[in-house]
C-alpha positions as CSV (number, residue, x, y, z in Angstrom):
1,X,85.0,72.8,-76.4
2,X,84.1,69.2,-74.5
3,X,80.8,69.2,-73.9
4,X,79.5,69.1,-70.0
5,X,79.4,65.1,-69.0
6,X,75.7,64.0,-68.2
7,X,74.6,64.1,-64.9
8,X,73.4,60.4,-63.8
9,X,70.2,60.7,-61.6
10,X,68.0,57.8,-60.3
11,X,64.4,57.2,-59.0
12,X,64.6,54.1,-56.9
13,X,61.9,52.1,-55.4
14,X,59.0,49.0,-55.3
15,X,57.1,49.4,-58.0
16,X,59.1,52.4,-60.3
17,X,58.8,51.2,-63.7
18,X,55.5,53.9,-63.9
19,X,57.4,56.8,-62.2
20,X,56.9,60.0,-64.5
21,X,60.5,61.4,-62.5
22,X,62.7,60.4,-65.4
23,X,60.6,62.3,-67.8
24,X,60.5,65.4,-65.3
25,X,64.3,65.5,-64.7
26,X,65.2,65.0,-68.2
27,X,62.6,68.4,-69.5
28,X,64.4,69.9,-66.0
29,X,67.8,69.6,-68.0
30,X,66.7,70.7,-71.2
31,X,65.3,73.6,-70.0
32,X,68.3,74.6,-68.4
33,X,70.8,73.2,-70.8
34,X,71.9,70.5,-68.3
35,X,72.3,67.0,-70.0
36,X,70.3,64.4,-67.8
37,X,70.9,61.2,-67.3
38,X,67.8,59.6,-65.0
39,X,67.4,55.9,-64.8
40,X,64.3,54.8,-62.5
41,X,65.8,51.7,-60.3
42,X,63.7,49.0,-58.8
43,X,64.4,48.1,-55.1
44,X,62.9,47.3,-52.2
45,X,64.3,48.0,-48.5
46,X,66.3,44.9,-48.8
47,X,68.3,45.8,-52.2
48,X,68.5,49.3,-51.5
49,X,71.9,49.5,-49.9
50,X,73.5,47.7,-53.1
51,X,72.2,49.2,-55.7
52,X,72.6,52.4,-54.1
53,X,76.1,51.5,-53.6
54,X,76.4,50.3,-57.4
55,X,75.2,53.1,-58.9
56,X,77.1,55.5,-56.6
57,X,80.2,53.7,-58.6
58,X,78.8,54.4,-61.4
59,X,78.8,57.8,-61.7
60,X,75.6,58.6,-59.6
61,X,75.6,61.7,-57.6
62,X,72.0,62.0,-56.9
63,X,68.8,60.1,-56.4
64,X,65.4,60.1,-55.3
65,X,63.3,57.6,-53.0
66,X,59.7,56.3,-53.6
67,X,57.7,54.3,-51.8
68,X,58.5,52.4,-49.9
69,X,61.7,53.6,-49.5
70,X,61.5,57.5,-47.9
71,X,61.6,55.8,-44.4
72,X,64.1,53.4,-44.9
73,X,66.5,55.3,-46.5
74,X,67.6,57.6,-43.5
75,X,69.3,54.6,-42.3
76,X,72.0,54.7,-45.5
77,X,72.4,58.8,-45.0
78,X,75.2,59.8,-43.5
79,X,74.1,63.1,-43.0
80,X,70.7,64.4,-43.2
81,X,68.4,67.6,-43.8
82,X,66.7,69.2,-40.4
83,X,63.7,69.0,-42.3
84,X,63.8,65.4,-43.2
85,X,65.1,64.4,-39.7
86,X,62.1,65.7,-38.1
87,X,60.0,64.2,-40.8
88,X,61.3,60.9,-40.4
89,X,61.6,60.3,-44.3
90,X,64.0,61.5,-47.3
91,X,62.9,61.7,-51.2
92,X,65.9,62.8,-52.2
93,X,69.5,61.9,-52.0
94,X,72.9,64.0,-52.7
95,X,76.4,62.2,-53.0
96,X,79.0,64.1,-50.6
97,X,82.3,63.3,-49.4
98,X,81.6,59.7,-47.5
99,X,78.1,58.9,-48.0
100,X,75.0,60.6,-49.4
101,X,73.0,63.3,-47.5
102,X,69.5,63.2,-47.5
103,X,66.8,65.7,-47.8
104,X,62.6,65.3,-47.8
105,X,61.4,68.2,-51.0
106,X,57.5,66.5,-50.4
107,X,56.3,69.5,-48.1
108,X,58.4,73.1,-50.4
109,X,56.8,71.2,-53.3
110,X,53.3,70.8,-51.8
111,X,53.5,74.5,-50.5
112,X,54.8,75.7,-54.5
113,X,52.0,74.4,-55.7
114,X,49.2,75.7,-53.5
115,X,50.9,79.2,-54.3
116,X,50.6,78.5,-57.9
117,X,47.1,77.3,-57.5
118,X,46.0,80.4,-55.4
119,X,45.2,78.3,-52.5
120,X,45.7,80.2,-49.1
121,X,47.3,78.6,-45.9
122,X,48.7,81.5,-43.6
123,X,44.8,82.4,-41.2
124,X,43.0,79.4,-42.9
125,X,41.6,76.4,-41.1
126,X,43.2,72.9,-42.9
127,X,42.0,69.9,-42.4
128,X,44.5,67.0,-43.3
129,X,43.3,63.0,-44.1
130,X,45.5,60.4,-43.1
131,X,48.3,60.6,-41.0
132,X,51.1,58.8,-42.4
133,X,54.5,58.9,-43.5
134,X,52.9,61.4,-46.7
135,X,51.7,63.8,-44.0
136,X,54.9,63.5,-42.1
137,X,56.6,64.8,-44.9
138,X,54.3,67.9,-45.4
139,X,53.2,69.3,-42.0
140,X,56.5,71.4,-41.1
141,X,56.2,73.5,-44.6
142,X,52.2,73.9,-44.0
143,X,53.0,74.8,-40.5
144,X,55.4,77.4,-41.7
145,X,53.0,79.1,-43.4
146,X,51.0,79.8,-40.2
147,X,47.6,78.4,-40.8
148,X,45.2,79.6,-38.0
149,X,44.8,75.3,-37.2
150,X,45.7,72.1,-38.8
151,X,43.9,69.0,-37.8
152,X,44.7,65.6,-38.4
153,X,41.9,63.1,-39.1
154,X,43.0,59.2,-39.1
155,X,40.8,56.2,-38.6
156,X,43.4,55.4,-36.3
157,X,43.2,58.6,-34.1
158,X,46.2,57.4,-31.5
159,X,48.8,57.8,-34.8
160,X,47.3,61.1,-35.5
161,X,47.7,62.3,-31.9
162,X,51.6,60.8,-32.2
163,X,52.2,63.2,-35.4
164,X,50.3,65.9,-33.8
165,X,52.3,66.0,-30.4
166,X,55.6,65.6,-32.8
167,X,54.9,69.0,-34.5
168,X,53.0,71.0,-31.7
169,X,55.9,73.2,-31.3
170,X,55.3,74.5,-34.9
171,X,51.6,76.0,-34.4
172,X,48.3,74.7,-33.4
173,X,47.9,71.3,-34.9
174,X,44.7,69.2,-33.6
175,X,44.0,65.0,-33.9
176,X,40.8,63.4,-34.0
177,X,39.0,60.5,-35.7
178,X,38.2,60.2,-38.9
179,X,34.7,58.4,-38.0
180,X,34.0,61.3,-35.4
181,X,35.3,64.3,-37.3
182,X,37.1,67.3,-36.3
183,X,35.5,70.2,-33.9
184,X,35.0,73.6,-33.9
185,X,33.9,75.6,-36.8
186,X,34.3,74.4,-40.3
187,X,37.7,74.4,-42.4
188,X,39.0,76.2,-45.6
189,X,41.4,74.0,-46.9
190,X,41.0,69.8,-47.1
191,X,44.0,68.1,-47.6
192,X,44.0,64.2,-48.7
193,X,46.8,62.2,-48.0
194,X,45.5,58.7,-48.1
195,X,46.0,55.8,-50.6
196,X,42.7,55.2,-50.3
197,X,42.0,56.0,-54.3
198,X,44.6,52.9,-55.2
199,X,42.2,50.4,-54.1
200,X,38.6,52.2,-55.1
201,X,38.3,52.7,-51.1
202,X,35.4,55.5,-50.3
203,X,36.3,57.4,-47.2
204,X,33.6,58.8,-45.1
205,X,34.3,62.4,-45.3
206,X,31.4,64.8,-44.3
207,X,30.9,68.2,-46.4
208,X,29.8,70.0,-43.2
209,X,33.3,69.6,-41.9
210,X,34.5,72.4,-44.4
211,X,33.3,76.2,-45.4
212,X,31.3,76.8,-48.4
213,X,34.3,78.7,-49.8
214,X,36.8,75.5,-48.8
215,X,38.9,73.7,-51.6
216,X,40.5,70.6,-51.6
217,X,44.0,69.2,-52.6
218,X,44.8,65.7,-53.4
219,X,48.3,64.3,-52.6
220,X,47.2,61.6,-55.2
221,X,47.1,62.0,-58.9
222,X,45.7,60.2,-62.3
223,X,43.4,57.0,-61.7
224,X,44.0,57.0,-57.5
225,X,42.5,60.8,-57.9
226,X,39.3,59.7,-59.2
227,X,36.9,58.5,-56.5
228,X,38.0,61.9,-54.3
229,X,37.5,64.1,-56.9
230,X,34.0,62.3,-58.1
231,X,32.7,63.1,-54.3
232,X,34.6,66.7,-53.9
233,X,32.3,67.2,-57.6
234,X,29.2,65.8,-56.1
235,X,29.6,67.9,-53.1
236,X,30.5,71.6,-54.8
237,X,34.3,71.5,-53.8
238,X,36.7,72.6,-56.0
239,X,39.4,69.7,-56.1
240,X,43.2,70.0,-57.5
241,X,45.8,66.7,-57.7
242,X,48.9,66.6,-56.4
243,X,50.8,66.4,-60.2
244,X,51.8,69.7,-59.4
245,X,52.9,69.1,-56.2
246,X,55.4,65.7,-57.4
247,X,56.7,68.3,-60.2
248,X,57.2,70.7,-57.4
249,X,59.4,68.6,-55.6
250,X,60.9,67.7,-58.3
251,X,62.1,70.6,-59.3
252,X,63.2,71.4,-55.5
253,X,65.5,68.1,-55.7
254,X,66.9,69.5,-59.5
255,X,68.2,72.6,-57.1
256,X,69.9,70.4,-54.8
257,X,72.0,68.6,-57.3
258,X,72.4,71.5,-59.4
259,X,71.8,74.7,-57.8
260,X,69.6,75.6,-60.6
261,X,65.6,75.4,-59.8
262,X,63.7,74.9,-63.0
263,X,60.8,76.6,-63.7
264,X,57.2,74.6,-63.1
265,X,54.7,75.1,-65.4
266,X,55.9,74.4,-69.1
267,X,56.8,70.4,-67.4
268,X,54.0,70.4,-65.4
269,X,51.9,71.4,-68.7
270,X,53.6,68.6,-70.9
271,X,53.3,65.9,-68.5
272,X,49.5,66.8,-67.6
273,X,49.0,65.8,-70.9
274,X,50.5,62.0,-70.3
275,X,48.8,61.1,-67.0
């Protein structure tokens, strides 16, 4: 019997020579006896549409986006996920009949791994930092969940507010700035979106904003983890990366292309290990 051809996969974006979703997909395959093919492409908004387009005729029927591509790549889709629609940005791309169709896996992903981690959303108070095209991608799945409030706190509080008014239909979601703080009584669950940890930036968080029993999750993970965890250690707060969270959505964008979700841990185990 011929054997199953591989599938041919892609990670595109500006820089991607680092990304860890070639080894991801290709463990994904193995686990489920799927052969892999996953190149990581470099492009910026400019080259996109070509080499898109070139490896499309070549085989490709499915890709993912990385910054600083998740906004810019709606424009190529020519259809694309209610999800990602409302959040403005796709990490994930599926060939169809005339185009590709584009999906956003960054807020199921974030959500499978707070499960996995134990960390509790539906009643809680969250408190989210940044309010970018990262958060964008995540509030609709944390809303979802019914958290008793999300707020939103930006050093530039009018963007906040924007994001805020954009998802107000989807439960009570707050904006304020990140100098002043939030209100009201303190918060379970602190979410960190920023790329402050790239540069070494400190960010003036306050412990009093969050319960004594509060965690924290970083969107971040390896060396741009370090300065948040350093003060969530110096401050008593239990602190998690987001490595689970990019294996999470990972594994969401193997389903789309396949139909087969992979299971989490044993690649989020292996790569742990590498980072």
């Amino acid at each position: 019997m011929k054997p199953a051809a591989a599938i041919k996969l892609a990670v595109f974006g500006q820089p991607v020579a680092h990304s860890l979703s070639p080894r991801i997909h290709r463990m994904f395959g193995e686990q489920l006896g799927i052969e892999v093919d996953y190149q990581a492409i470099e492009a910026g908004t400019e080259e996109l549409a070509d080499r898109l387009s070139a490896f499309r005729e070549a085989g490709g029927s499915g890709a993912n986006l990385t910054v600083p591509l998740k906004e810019f790549g709606l424009r190529l889709c020519t259809s694309i996920d209610p999800v990602a629609r409302r959040a403005r940005a796709v990490n994930t791309l599926k060939a169809v009949e005339g185009g590709w169709r584009g999906f956003n896996t960054d807020g199921g992903g974030l959500v499978l791994d707070l499960e996995r981690l134990g960390l509790e959303v539906a009643g809680r108070r969250v408190l989210i930092i940044g309010a970018g095209g990262a958060v964008a991608g995540i509030l609709e799945a944390l809303l979802d969940r019914e958290p008793e409030t999300v707020c939103l706190l930006n050093r530039t509080p009018e963007r906040a507010r924007r994001l805020a008014d954009k998802f107000a239909h989807k439960g009570c979601i707050e904006a304020a700035s990140l100098t002043d703080g939030p209100e009201g009584p303190p918060h379970d669950l602190l979410i960190q979106s920023t790329s402050a940890g790239h540069s070494g930036q400190d960010l003036p968080l306050e412990r009093h904003w969050l319960a004594g029993s509060a965690r924290a999750y970083d969107l971040n993970y390896g060396q741009a983890h370090s300065a948040f965890v350093n003060w969530c250690h110096d401050h008593d707060l239990p602190a998690h990366d987001g490595l689970g969270m990019l294996v999470g959505q990972a594994a969401l964008a193997f389903e789309i292309w396949t139909g087969k979700r992979p299971d989490i841990q044993p690649v989020l185990t292996s790569i742990r290990g590498v980072v």
